[in-house]
N, C-alpha and C positions, 0 to 999 in steps of 0.2 A: 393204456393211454394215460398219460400226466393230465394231469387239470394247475394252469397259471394258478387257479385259486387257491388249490389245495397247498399249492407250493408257497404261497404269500402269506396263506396264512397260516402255516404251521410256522413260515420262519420268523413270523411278526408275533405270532400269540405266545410259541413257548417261549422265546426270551423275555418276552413281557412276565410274561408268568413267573417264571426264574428268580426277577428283579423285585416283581413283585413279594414272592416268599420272603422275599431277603428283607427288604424292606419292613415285613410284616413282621420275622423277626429282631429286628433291629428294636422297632417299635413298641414291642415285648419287654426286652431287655431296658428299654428306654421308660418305661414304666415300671418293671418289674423292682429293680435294683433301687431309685428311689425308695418306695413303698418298705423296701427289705430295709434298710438303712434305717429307715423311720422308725420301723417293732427292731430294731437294735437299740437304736438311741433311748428308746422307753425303758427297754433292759437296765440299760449305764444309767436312764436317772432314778431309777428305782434303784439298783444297788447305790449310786451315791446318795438317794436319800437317807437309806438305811446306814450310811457310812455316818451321817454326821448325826446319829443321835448313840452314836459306839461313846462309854465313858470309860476312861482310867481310872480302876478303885484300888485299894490297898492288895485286891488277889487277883487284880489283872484286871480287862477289859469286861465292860456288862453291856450287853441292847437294853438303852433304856427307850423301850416301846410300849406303849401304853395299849391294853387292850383294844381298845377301840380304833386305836391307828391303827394297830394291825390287823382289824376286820376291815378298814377304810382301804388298807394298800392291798388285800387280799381280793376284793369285791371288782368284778368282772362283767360284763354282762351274757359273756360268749365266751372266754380263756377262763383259766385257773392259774393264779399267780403262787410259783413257792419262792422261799428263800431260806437261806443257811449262813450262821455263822460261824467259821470253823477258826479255832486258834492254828501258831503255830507247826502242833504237836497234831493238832488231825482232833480234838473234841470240840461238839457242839458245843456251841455258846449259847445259840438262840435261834426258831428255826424250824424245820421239816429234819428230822433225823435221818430220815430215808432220803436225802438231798442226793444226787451223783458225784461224786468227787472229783476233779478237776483233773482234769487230762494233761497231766506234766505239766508243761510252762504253755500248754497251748494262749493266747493272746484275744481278743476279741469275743465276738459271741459263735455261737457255733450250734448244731443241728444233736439231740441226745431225746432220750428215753427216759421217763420216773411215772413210773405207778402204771405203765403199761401204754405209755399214750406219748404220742411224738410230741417234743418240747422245743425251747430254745433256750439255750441255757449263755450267759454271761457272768465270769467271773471276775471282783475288784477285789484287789489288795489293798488294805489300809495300815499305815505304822500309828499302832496303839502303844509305843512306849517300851512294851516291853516282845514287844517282837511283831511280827504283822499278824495282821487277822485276815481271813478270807471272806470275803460277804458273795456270795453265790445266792445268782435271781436267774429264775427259770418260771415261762410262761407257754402254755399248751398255743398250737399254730391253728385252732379251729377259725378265726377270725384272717389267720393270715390264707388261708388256705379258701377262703372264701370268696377275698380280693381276687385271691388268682384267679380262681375259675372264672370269678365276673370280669377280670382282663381278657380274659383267653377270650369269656364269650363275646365282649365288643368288639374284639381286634377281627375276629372269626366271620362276624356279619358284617363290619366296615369292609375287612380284604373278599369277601364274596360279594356285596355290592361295588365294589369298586373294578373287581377281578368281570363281572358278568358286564358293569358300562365301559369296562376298558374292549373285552371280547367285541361288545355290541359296536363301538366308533368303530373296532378296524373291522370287521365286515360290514358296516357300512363305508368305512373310507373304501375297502380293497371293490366289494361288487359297483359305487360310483367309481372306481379308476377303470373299471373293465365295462364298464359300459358302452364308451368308444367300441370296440370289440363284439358287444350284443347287438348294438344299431347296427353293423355292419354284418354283420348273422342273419340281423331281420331283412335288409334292403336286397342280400340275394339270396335270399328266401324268398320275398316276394317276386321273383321277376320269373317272369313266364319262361319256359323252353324255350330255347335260341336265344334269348338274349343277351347279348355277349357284348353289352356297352361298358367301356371302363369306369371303375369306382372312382368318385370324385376325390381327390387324395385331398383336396383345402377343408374336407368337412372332418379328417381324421386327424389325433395327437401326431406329434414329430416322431414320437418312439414307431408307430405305425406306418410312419410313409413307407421304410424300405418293404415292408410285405405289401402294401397297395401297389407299390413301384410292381414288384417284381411277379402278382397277381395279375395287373395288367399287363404286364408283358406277355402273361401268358395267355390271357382272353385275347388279345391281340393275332398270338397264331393260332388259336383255335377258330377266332375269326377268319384269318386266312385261308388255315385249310377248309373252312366249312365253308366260304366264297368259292375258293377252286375249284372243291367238290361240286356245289352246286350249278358253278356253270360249265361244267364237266357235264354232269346231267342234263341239264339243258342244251347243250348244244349234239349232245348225242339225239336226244329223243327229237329232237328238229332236224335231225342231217336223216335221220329215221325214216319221216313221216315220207319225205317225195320218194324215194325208192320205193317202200312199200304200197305205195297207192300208184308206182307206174305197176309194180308186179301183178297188182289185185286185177288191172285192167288186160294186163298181158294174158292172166290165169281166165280171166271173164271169154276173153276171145276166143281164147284155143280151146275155153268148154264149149261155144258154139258151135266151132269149127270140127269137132269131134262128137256129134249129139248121137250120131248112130254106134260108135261103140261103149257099150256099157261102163265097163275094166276101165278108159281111157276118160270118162263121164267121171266115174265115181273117185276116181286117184285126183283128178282135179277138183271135186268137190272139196276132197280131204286138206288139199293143199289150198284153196282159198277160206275152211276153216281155218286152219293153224294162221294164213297172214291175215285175218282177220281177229283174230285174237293177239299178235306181234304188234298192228294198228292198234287194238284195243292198249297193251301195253306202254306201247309205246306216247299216245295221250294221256296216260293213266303217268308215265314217267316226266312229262312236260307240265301234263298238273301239278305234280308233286315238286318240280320246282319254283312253279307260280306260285307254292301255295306256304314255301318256305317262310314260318312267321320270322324270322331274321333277317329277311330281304321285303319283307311288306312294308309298304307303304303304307301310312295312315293316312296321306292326305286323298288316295284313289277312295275312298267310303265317301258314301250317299246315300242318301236315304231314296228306298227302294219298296217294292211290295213285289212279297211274292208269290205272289198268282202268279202275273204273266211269266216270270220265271220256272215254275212249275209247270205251267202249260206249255213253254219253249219245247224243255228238256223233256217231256213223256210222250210228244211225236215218234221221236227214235228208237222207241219200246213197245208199240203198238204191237208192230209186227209179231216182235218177239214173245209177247206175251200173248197173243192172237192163237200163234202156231202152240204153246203149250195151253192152251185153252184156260187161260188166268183171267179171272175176273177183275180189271184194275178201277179202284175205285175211289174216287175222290170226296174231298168237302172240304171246299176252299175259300177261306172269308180275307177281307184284306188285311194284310199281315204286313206292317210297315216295321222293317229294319234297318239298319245302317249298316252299307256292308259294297261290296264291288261286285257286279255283275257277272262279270267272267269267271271270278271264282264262286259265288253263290252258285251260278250253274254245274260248276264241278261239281259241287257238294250234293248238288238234286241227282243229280247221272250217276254218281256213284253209289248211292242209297237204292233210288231205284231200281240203278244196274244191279245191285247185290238183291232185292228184294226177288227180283223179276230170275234171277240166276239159280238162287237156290229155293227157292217156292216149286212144289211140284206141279204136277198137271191136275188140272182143274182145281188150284189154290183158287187163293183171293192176295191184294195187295190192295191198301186202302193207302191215300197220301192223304194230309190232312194240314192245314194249316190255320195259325187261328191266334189273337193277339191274348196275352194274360196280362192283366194290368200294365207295367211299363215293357214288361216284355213281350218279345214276338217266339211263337214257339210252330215248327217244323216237327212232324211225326210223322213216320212211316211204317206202316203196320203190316205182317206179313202170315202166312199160316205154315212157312217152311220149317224145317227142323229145329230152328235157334240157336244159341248157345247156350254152352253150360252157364252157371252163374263164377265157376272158380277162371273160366277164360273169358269173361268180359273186361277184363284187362288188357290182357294180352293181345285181344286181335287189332286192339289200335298201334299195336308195331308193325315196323317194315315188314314185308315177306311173309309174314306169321299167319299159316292158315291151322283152322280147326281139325282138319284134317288130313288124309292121303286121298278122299274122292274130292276133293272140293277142284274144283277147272280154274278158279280165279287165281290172280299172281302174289293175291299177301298186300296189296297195295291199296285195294279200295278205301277201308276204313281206313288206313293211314293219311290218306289227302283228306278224308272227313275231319280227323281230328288237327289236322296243320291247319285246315281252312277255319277249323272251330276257334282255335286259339289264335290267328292271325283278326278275327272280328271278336275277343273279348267274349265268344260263346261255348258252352258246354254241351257237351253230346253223351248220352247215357243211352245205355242198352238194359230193356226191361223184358219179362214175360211177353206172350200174346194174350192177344186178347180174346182167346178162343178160351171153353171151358177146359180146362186143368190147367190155362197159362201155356199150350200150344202156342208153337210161330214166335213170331221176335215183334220188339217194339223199340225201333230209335229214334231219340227224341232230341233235338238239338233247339238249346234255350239260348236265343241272343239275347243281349242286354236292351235295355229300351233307350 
């Protein structure tokens, strides 16, 4: 996978960088060469000072240098200064004898060797009259060689202070240009499951419209088909309901009508479980489009307490929890949430229905409810099997049961969690509360 970033800024830093060396070099050169011209120029006036004290005498030319001037021109504080004066014909006149000799007609000053130690050597020609004289000045680079490094070392800490705030502008310019891009990462990121509202395109850069454009187009048909689908679903689970509650009554009659045979008893029994479990599905399939948070309304929430809501829905489970000999047990204080009726009661049927389903014979099931500072909290406590902790995920999907004995359709906890998230509330599955953390405990925390 590319990252915009990576890409900006590798093509912004290394040319920077590129221009930068160059620059750095430049700036070298633009120091350097000055400086060098300077320990040249001292060369030339050093040998031309030694030029004008050359005299013509009856046996040729003499340095008339007086001791003391020539410890004066000698005296350094950091180089060693030699010179030589060579007639003609190649002999000392006056001088360092061990001087280098002049490299053909070479011209200017130039880079040499004497006494073991890198020099600079400059050669002058002077007409003494009777032919020319050579005056060669040669001065050791310790001084010049000093300069440089201390060049090198400012130019070194300027271009790395300049190199690390040039670095630092453009990752701050490049992550501010991509920020447009982060806000729009965070905003659906924040949005809950189903929500499939188009991005505002006036809050994003012009370079971005066309992927906003063409982002909602696609939330757009994803909105469609998740509409289709859902009143697809609904309108299945409604054309459902009358057929099966004429059947349930058809099956009720004819087990009347047939009380004296056993075979004919018991095949009917079987067949108004199974449509009463088709009924069950089938409501369980009409919740789950009621409960579609993509199709909720926010303006249907009121604030509610659910007691009476609890007390509604655990009528319908009496029975059933009667015949498996389960102890259903309450403690119910008033629990004021905000939330719709109709599906609030989904939410209790299905919890219970699952407690009261898989809890064995002679469990217990406790419902409880009870306010925690701004929030209202819903728990349902069970002694049945529970779940694992690595599938407390997963049973809030479609269809998904725990296992091959489980009778339920994979749907309960799925309308728990639609209904959770359509009222801004969370629903967690913990231990029981029996000793070793036997049974289950679901706890759904509305907002206050």
């Amino acid at each position: 996978m590319t990252s915009v970033r990576v890409r900006l800024l590798k093509w912004l830093i290394g040319p920077i960088l590129l221009i930068n060396l160059a620059v750095a070099s430049l700036t070298y050169l633009l120091a350097w060469v000055p400086a060098q011209i300077a320990f040249d120029q001292s060369l030339a006036d050093a040998a031309s000072a030694l030029a004008s004290r050359l005299i013509v005498g009856s046996e040729g030319p003499i340095l008339d240098l007086p001791r003391q001037a020539e410890q004066i021109l000698r005296v350094e504080d950091v180089d060693t200064l030699y010179f030589v004066v060579r007639s003609t014909a190649g002999a000392v006149l006056a001088g360092d004898s061990d001087f280098p000799a002049r490299r053909g007609s070479e011209q200017g000053a130039y880079d040499g060797t004497m006494r073991g130690e890198p020099v600079r050597l400059a050669y002058l020609s002077v007409d003494a009259g009777h032919g020319l004289v050579q005056i060669g000045v040669a001065k050791t680079v310790r001084k010049r060689e000093q300069v440089r490094a201390a060049t090198v070392r400012v130019l070194l800490l300027l271009e790395t202070i300049f190199t690390l705030a040039l670095v630092g502008m453009i990752w701050f310019s490049v992550t501010n240009g991509l920020l447009p891009l982060a806000l729009m990462r965070l905003d659906l990121s924040k949005r809950e499951a189903g929500d499939l509202a188009p991005i505002d395109g006036d809050k994003v850069p012009y370079e971005l419209a066309p992927v906003v454009g063409a982002f909602n187009e696609l939330l757009d048909k994803v909105q469609a088909g998740a509409t289709a689908q859902h009143d697809f679903l609904a309108d299945v689970a409604h054309q459902l309901r009358t057929p099966l509650a004429g059947l349930k009554l058809q099956l009720e009659w004819l087990g009347e009508r047939h009380r004296g045979d056993p075979d004919t008893v018991r095949s009917i029994g079987l067949m108004l479980l199974s449509n009463e479990r088709m009924i069950r599905q089938t409501n369980q399939l009409l919740a789950l489009a009621r409960a579609e948070p993509s199709h909720f309304e926010k303006t249907r929430l009121e604030v509610l307490d659910l007691v009476p809501l609890i007390e509604q829905v655990v009528q319908y489970f009496v029975d059933a929890a009667a015949r498996k000999q389960i102890d259903i047990g309450f403690d119910l204080r008033p629990t004021a949430v905000s939330g719709d009726s109709f599906l609030l009661r989904d939410l209790i049927d299905n919890l219970i229905d699952n407690a009261v389903r898989y809890t064995p014979e002679h469990g217990t099931v406790t419902v409880r409810c009870f306010p925690d500072g701004h929030h209202g909290m819903l728990v349902i406590e069970d002694s049945g099997p529970g779940i694992a902790a690595h599938l407390r995920d997963k049973v809030f999907d479609r269809f998904v049961r725990i296992d091959d004995k489980s009778s339920g359709s994979g749907l309960g906890l799925a309308i728990v969690r639609d209904i959770a998230l359509a009222h801004g509330a969370t629903v967690t599955i913990g231990d029981g509360p029996h000793p070793g953390g036997a049974g289950m405990t679901i706890s759904v925390r509305f907002r206050g």
